[in-house]
N, C-alpha and C positions, 0 to 999 in steps of 0.2 A: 539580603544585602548585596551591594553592586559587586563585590569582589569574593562574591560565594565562590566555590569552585562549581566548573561545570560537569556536569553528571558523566560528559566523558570524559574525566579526567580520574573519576571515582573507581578506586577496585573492587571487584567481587568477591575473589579469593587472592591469596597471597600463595606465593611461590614456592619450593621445595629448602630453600636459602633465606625465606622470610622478606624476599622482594615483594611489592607489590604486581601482581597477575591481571589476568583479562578481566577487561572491564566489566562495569555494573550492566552498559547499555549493551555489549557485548555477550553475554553470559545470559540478560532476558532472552536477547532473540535466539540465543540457541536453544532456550528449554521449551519458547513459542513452537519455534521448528520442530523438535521433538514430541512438542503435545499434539501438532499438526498432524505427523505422519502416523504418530498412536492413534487421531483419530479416525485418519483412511484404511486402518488393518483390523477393526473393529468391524461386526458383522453388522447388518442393517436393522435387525432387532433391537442391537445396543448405543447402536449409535443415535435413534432418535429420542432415547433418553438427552444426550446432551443438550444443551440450548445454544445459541447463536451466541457468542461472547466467550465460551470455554476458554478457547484456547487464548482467547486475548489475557483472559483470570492467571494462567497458567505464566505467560509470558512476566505479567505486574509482578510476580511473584518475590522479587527483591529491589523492588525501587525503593522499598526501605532501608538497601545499605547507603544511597547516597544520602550519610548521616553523619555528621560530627564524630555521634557515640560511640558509629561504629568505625570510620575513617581513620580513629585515634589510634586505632589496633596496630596500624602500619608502620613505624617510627620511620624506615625510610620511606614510605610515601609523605609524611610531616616533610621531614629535610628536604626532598625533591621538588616541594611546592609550596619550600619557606614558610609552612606553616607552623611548627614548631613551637614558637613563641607565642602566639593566635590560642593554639590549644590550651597553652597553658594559663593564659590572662582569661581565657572565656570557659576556664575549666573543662573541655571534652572529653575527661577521664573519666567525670561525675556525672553525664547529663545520660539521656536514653540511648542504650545498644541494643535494645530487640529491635533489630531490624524488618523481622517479621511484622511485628504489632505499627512500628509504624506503616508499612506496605499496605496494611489493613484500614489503617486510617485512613491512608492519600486515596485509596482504591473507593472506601466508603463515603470519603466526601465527594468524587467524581463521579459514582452511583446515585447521590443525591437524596433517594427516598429512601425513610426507615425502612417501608420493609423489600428494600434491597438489601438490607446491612447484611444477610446471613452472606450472601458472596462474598462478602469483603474477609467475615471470616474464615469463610472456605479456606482463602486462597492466605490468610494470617494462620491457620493453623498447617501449613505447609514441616515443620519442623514436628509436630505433631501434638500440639499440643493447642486445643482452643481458647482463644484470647477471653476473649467474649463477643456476645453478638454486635456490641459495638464498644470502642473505645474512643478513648482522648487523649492522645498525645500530640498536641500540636507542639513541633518542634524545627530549627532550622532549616533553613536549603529546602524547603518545602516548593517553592517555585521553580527549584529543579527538579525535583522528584517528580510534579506533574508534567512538568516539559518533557520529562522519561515519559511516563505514563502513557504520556497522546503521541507520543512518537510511536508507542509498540501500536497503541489504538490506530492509528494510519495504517500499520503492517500490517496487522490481525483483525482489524474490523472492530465495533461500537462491544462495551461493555454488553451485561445482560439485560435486559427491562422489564423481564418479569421474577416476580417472588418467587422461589424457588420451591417444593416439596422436601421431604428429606432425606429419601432416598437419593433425591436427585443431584442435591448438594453437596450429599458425600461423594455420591460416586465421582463429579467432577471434584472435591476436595484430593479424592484419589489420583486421578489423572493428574493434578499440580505437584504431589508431590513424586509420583513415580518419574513424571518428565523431569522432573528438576533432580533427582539422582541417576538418571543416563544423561541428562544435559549438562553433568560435571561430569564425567569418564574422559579425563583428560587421554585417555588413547585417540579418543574423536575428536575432542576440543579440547586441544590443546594454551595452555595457556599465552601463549605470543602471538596466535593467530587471530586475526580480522576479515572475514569475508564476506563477497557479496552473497546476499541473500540465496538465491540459485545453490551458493556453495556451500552453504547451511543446511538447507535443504535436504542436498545429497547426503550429506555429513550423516545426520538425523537417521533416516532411512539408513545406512552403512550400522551406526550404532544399532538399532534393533535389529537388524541384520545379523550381529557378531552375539546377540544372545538370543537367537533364535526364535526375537519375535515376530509370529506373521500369519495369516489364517491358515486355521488346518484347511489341506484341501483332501477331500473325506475319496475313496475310490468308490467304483459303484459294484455293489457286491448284492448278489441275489441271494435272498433268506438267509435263514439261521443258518442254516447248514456251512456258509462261506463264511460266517460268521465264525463259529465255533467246528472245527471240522472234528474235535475230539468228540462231540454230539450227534447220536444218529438222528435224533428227532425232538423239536421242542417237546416240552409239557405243555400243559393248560396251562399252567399262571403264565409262562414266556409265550404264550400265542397270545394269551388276553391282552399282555404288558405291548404287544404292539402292535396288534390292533387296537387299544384304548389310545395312548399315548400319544400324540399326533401332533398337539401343540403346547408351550409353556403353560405351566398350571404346577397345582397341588396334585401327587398320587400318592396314595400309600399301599404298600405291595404286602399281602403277612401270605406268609405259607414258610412249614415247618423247617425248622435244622435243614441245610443238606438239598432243599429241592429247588434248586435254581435262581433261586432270587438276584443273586447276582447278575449271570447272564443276563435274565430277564431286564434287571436295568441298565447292560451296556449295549445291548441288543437294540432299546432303547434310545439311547445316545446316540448311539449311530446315524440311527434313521433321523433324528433331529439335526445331527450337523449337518449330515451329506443333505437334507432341505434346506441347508440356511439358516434354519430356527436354534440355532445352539451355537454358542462360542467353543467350544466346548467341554471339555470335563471335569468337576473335583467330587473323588469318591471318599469321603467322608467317613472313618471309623471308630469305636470307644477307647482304642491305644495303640501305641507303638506295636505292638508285634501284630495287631490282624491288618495296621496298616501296611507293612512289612511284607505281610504272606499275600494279600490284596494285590500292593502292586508288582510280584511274581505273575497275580495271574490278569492283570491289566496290561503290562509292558507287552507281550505276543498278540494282543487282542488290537493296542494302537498301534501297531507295525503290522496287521492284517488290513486296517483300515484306510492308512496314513497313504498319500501319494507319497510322500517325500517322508520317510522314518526319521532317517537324518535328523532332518530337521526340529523333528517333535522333539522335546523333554518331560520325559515321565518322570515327577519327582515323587519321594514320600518321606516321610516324615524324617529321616538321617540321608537322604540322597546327597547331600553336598559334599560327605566324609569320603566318597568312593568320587566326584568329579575332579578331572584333571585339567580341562578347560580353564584358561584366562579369565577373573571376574572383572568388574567395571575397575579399573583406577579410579578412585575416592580418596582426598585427601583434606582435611582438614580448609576452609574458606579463612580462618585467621586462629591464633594461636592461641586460644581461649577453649575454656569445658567445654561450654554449647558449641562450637564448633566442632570439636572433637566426637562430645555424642554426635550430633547432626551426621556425620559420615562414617559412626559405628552404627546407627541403625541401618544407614543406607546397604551398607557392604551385609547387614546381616540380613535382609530382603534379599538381595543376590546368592547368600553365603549360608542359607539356614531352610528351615520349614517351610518359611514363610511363601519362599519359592514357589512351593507346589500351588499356592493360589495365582501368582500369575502366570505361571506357565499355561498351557492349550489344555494340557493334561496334567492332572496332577491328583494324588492320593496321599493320605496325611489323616492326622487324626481330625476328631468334628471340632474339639478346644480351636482348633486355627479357624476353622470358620463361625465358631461361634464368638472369637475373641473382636471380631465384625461391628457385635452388635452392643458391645458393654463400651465404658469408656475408658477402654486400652489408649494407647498411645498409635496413634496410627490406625485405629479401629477402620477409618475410610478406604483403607489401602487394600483391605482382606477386602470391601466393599466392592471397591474399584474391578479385583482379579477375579469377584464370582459373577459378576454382574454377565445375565446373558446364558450365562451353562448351565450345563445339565448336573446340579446339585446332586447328588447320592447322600443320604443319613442313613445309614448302615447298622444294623443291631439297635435300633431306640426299642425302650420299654416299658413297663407301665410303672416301675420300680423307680423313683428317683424326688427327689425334694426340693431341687435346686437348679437343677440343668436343664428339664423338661421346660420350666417357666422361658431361658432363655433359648429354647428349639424353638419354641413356640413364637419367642421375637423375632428369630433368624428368618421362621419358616414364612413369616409378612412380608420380612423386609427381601428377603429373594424373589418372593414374590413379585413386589413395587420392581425391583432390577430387571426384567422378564426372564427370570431363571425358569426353568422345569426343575421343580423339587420331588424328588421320588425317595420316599419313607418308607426305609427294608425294615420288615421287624419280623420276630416268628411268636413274639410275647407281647400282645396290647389287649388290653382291654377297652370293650363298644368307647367307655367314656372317653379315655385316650385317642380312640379313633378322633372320634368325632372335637375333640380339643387339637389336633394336628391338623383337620380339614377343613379347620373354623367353621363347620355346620351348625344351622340353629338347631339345638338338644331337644328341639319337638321332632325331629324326621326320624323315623322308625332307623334301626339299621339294622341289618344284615346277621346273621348268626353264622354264615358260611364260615369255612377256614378249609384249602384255601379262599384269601377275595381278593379283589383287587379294588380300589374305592378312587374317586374324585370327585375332588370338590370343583361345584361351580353355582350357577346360576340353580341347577339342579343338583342334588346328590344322586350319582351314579354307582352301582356298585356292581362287579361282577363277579360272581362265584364262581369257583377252577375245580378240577377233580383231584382227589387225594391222593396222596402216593400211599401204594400198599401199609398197611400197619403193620404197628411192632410191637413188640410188648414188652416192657422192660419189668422186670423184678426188684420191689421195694425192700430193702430192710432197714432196719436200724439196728447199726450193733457196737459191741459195749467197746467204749475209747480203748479200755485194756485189753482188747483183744485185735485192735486194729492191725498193729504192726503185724504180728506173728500170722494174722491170719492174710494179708495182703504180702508177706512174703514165701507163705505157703502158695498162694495162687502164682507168684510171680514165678515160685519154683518149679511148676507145673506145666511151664509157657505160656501163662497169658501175660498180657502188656496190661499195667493199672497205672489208671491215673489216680493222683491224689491231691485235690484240691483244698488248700487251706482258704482260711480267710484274711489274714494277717501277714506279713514277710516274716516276723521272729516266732509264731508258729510254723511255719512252712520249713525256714530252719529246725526248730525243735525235733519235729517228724523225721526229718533228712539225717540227724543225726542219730536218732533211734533208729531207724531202719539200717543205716551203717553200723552200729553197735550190734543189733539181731542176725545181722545177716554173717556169714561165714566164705570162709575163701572159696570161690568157686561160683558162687553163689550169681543171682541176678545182677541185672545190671541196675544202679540206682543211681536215681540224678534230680537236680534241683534246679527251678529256673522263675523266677522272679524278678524287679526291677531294679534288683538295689546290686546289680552287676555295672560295673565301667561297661561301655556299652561296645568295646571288640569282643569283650569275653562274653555276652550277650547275646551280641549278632556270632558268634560259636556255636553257644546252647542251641539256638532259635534253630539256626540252619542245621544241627545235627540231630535234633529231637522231632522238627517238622518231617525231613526224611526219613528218619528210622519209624516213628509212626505216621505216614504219611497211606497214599493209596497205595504206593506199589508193595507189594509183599517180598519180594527179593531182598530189600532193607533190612526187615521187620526183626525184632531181636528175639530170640529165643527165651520169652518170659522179663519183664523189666519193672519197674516201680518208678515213677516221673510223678515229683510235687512241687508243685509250682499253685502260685495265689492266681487272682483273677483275673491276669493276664493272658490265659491259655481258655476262657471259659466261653469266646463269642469268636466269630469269621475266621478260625483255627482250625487246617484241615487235619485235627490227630484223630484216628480210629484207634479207642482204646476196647480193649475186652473187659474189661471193670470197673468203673465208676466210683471209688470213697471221696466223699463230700459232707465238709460242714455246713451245718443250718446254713439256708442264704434264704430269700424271697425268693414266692414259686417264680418268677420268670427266668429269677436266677441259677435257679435248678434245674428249670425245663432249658437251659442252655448249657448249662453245664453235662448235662445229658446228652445232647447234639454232641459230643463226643465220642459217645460211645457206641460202636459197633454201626461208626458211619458209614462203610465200605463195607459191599458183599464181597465175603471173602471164606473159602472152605476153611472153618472153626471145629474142633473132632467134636463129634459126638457127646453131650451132657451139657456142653458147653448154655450159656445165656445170657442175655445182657442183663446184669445187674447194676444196681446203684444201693451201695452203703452209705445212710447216712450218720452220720455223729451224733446221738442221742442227746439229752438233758439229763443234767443229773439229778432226774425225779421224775416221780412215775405219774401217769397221769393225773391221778390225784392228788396229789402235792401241785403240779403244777396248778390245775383249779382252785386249788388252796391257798395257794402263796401270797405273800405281802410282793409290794412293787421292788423292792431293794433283793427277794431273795429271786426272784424274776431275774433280774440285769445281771444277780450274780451267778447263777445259771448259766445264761446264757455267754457268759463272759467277754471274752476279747470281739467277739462276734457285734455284743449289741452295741460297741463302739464305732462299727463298719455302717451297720442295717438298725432301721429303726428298729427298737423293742417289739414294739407290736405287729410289727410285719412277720418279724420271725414266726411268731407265737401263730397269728392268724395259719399262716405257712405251717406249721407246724399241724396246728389243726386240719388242715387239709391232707398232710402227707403222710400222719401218724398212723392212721386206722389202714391204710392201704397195702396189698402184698402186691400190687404190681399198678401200672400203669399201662396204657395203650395211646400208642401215638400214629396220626397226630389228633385221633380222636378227643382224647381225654384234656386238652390241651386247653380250649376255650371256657370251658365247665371249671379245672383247676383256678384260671386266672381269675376268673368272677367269682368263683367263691371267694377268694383269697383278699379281695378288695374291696366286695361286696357289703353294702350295710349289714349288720350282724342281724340274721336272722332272729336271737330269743337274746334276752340281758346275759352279759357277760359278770362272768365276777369283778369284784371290786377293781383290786390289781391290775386288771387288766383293761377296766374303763379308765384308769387313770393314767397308765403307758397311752390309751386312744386319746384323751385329753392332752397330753405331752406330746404326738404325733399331730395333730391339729393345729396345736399354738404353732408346731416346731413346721411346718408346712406352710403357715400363713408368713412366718419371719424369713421362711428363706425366698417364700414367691416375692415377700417387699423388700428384699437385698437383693435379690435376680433383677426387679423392675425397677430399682435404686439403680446396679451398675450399669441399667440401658442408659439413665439421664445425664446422655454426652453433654449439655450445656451447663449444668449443676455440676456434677461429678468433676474431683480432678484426678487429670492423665493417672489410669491406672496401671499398673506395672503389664508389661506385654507381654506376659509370661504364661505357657499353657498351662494348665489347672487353677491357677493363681485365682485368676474370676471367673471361673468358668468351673470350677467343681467348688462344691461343700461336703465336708467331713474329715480331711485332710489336714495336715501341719502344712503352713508355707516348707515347700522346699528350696533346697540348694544345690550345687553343684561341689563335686569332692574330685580334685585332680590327684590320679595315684601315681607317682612317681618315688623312683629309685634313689636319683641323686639331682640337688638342681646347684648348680654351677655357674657362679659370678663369673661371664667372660668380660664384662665392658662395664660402663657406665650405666649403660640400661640395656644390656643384654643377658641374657644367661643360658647357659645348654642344660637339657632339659634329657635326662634318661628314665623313660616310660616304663611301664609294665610290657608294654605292644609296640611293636615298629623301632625304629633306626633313632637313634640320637639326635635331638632336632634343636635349632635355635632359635629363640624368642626374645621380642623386645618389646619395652612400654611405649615406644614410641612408634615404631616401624609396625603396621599389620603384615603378617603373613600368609599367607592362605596354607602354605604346608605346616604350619606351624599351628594354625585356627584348627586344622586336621588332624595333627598329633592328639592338642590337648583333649580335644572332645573325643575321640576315639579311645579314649583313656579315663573318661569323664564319668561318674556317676551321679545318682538321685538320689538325695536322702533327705531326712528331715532336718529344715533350719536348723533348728535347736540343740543338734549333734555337732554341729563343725560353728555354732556362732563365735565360741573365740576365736578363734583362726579368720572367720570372715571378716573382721573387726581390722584385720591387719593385712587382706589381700595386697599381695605384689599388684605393681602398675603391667608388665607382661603377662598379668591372668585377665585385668581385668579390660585389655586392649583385644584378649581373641576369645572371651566371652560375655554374653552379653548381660547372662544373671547372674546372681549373687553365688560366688565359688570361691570355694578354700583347697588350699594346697595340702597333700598327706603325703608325709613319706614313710615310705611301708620299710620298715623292719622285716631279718630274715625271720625273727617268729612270726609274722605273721601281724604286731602291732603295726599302727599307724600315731605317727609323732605328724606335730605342725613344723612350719617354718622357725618359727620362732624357738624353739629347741623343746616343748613342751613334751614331753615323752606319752603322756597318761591320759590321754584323750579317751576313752574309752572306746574307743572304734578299730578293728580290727579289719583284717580281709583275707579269705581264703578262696582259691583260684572253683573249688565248687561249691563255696555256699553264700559268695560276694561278702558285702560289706556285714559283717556284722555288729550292729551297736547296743551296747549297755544300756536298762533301763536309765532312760531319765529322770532327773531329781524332781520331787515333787512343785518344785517351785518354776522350773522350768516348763510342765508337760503336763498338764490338770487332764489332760486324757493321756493315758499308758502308750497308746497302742498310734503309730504310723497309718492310717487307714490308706491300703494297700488296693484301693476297690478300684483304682487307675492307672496307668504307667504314661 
């Protein structure tokens, strides 16, 4: 219509007071600008992924607000421009407010050919969520929103003209929306400001600037030795790993517990960035604590490299809890939900995990980058930060039913990105090999250990020399003799680890040991995930140390049980070993524990591993129906399949000792190997149950890749990225919470100073308080209380969290005055929770097999 408004009259975001703010055509060309200089600080590997059009995609990004639906939002932009009455005769309360899906529209009919439409919704799933490949909303002001369009098109140059890949699609989907959340950081553009382009420009550059985005510039450092100075001289695998390694590709590295692997692939990285060939780094792990101990020994390594330290950011998985730095100012575009989310996810990409994917350097668990490849909310954005670097998968194994299917997607699609993917394992088996390096399963391979293997044109593979052997000592001994005999050892001076499987067995044990044990006595401690995560990062840092390499630490005989948190990229040197059944690879890692440090041990001494028997002797177990199997092996076969165990079992039963890392390759192929003669009954049908239950989780892993099907799934790590697990939640422990305001309240912690928080207001000290404070547990434990979360919880986190206030016994009550939660907390054994009702929890048991 002739008396449309024109598109510069239109706002983008609204003001602190509910004014209307910087314009729509305003606020495009600043996120153009920002996608511009993102793209000059991107290495030339990654950059000719993009295509000619990007950043024009990036700029269109909200010509969709110049909308009725969404215009209405502003009552005084109405009054200001005597609309008022307009909106209310032509209804704009009721008509379309996704401003995105329109943006997608305008952008896909100016694209013209179907198969252009996927750009259009690149740049419409900008909030994070895909429209579809194409939609219809034809709606108002439509001749201004193009008149925007070709106006950025003049600045930025012609849309794309070719169909795009799907690597390629995301990664720029990526690019649109990280520009478009520093392109609102009102510290840079601010909302009153209009400038010419030049001062955009600058602006742009200043803002990635202030978060330290910019290429690493590598120093030139001569061999390992400048590398690692704490190293007299590489091994074999770290000579092979760089002389093989040379350009992007697939590698996968195996050599035992303990022998460099690590090094081996930052040694690697190195040499790829200081060529150009690498953006640089995300080192990849199974959980929070080996991400933790990781990047302890990653942080001196990119500050040996780095021209400029400063400058870098090493994140890992809780790194933002300890930053003091200014994050982006983000503030809500209009006074609406979707607004609201829209700059709580943005602040939590500055403000969370997620960071470590795009910062230069970063280490975190592998859920952040496998959450990449499912249809998370934002899946393009993990895309966007790997694209180009030198990927690390750390600890993968042959053990797994659900995650393996999506490493396997990840390990494609980093591929398509030109990442260099390097696969640590010390536990795979040939067929796993060869399922990571997408070889065709006619090429012979390798029986070496160490190897080192790539895929390409050719399969390559090179064999390393072994590190000296060892020989560890097998037993099995009787659960009733566990304690007594592992505080005898402990009172003798050795240090024992004792690995449950479960967190409320790992409790159980903690508290038997504290009851056996006497004043005077060893030291005993407990460390698992179901700790608020300062009391945690406590544990971690005082049990890493005391058993760590230096011996000066080292306690005078101690007992440490902790679940399988402590089982992979954990530097503890224990003297003893007690472990429940797990899968061999999970045993042969759990053993990397023990007696990983030469260190003068008196005389008799040996590396042992106790394992926790069956309650049945070997022939019984041959004998048994499927029902007395499961209940056997108990809390266990809710962790690991049934028949893993048993197969496992079978391998590790008959044996008084092991030799590593000889024994190591022989163990896992048996273990996984077709059964050489018929099995009993029982135990064909756990293998029939194991089969179906294999095939249903590879077609829910290759379900959660179908980003176009799928809808937005929650961003949450484990969420789709593990199976066997309850959904979790978040449990805030707090003393007193205190009504100061209207929507504020003071907040007294377990940890730190008295802090204040608001439903409205983000805080950054205050986002730090609560998670510093914050535990894991299972949904199903705190779902009343989630039902009723405060607006101040659910403003400075981003999943589902309930409030507890801890009683001096020791109880945890809700908000709401509910006393009898069944959840308690004690400063050493964390949260402990009540069985669950059987209506609520059809399995018992937390599966604890992740943190």
């Amino acid at each position: 219509m002739e008396n449309d408004p024109r598109h510069e009259e239109c706002w983008a975001k609204t003001t602190e007071d509910g004014q209307p703010g910087i314009s729509v055509r305003d606020h495009c060309l600043n996120v153009g600008c920002v996608a511009e200089a993102l793209l000059q600080l991107l290495p030339r590997t990654v950059r000719v992924l993009l295509p000619a059009g990007s950043i024009t995609l990036a700029a269109e990004h909200d010509v969709g607000k110049v909308l009725p639906g969404f215009q209405r939002k502003c009552e005084p932009w109405l009054l200001q421009h005597a609309l008022m009455d307009r909106a209310l005769k032509e209804g704009w309360n009721v008509r379309e407010s996704d401003h995105a899906k329109v943006s997608q529209f305008t952008v896909q009919e100016l694209l013209g050919k179907c198969q252009l439409n996927p750009w259009a919704a690149a740049l419409g799933a900008h909030h994070g969520r895909i429209k579809a490949e194409r939609v219809e909303v034809r709606q108002p002001w439509e001749s201004e929103r193009r008149r925007l369009a070709q106006e950025l098109i003049k600045e930025f140059g012609p849309l794309p003209d070719e169909p795009p890949d799907e690597a390629t699609l995301w990664f720029v989907a990526g690019l649109i929306t990280v520009a478009d959340w520093i392109g609102s950081d009102e510290r840079h553009f601010p909302q009153d400001a209009s400038w010419e382009m030049p001062e955009r420009r600058r602006r742009a550059r200043t803002a990635l600037g202030a978060i330290n985005w910019e290429p690493v510039a590598a120093r030139q450092l001569l061999g390992f030795g400048e590398l690692f100075p704490e190293i007299a001289e590489a091994n074999s695998l770290q000579t092979a790993a760089m002389r093989t390694v040379r350009e992007p590709g697939v590698y996968v590295i195996e050599g035992p517990m303990g022998f460099g692997k690590t090094e081996a692939a930052l040694a690697v990285a190195y040499r790829l960035i200081a060529a150009g060939k690498a953006a640089g780094l995300y080192f990849a792990l199974p959980t929070q604590v080996t991400s933790n101990r990781i990047h302890l020994r990653v942080r001196p390594f990119v500050e040996r490299i780095s021209e400029k330290p400063a400058a870098v950011r090493l994140a890992h998985a809780a790194s933002w809890l300890v930053e003091s730095e200014p994050l982006p100012k983000l503030r809500p575009a209009s006074p609406d939900a979707e607004a609201e989310q829209h700059v709580r996810v943005g602040r939590s990409w500055f403000a969370s995990p997620k960071r470590a994917l795009l910062a230069p350097f970063g280490v975190g668990t592998v859920d952040q980058a496998l959450l990449g490849v499912v249809a998370a909310k934002h899946f393009f954005v993990r895309q966007f930060g790997l694209a180009g670097k030198v990927v690390v998968l750390d600890e993968v194994h042959t053990y797994d039913l659900y995650t393996s299917t999506l490493i396997d997607a990840l390990v494609q699609r980093l591929r398509e990105l030109h990442c260099t993917v390097l696969v640590l394992s010390a536990t795979l088996t040939k067929a796993r090999r060869q399922q990571l390096l997408g070889v065709d399963g006619r090429q012979p391979l390798s029986d070496a250990y160490p190897l080192l293997s790539r895929a390409g044109n050719l399969l390559e593979e090179v064999a390393c020399d072994a590190p000296p052997a060892k020989t560890v000592v097998v037993r099995f001994v009787d659960p009733g003799d566990l304690t007594e005999e592992s505080l005898a050892r402990a009172q003798h001076g050795q240090c024992v680890l004792w690995i449950r499987n479960t967190v409320d067995e790992a409790q159980e044990t903690y508290r038997a040991l504290i009851s056996a044990s006497h004043e005077g006595g060893p030291e005993i401690a407990l460390l698992h995930a179901r700790f608020p995560f300062f009391r945690r990062e406590q544990l971690e840092a005082y049990w890493m140390e005391r058993l760590g390499k230096d011996a000066g630490n080292r306690p005078n005989g101690c007992v440490l049980v902790a679940t399988q948190v402590v089982e992979q990229s954990v530097d503890i040197d224990a003297d003893l070993l007690v472990t429940d059944l797990a899968p061999t690879d999970m045993l042969l890692q759990r053993i990397g524990r023990l007696w990983r440090h030469n260190r003068d041990r008196p005389p008799g001494w040996k590396p042992e591993v106790w394992i926790r028997p069956l309650p049945l002797t070997d022939e019984q177990i041959m004998r048994a129906t499927e029902k007395e199997l499961r209940e056997a092996l108990g809390k266990s076969a809710r962790v690991y399949a049934p028949y893993v165990l048993l197969r496992s079992l079978q391998q590790w039963r008959g044996r008084e000792s092991i030799t590593l890392p000889t024994d190591v390759r022989s163990l896992l192929e048996a273990t996984y190997a077709e059964p050489a003669t018929a099995e009993p009954r029982a135990w064909h049908e756990l293998r029939k149950d194991l089969e179906k239950q294999k095939r249903k989780l590879a077609d829910q892993a290759l379900s959660a890749t179908l980003v176009w099907s799928q809808p937005a799934l929650l961003d949450e790590e484990g969420v789709q990225t593990r199976y066997g697990g309850y959904p979790t939640a978040g449990l805030l422990l707090a003393r007193t919470v205190a009504t100061t305001g209207l929507t504020t309240v003071r907040l007294s912690l377990l940890d730190g100073p008295a802090v204040e928080a608001s439903d409205r207001a983000w805080s950054f000290d205050a986002a730090k308080a609560i998670h510093r404070n914050l535990a894991r547990v299972p949904r199903w434990a705190v779902d009343a209380a989630l039902r009723n979360s405060p607006g101040w919880l659910t403003n400075h986190v981003a999943q589902p969290a309930a409030v507890g206030l801890l009683r001096p016994d020791g109880g945890i009550g809700w908000l709401d005055g509910e006393m009898e939660t069944g959840v308690s907390y004690h400063p050493d054994q964390g949260l402990i929770i009540k069985r669950a009702p059987a209506r609520l929890a059809p399995r018992e048991d937390f599966d604890e097999s992740y943190d």
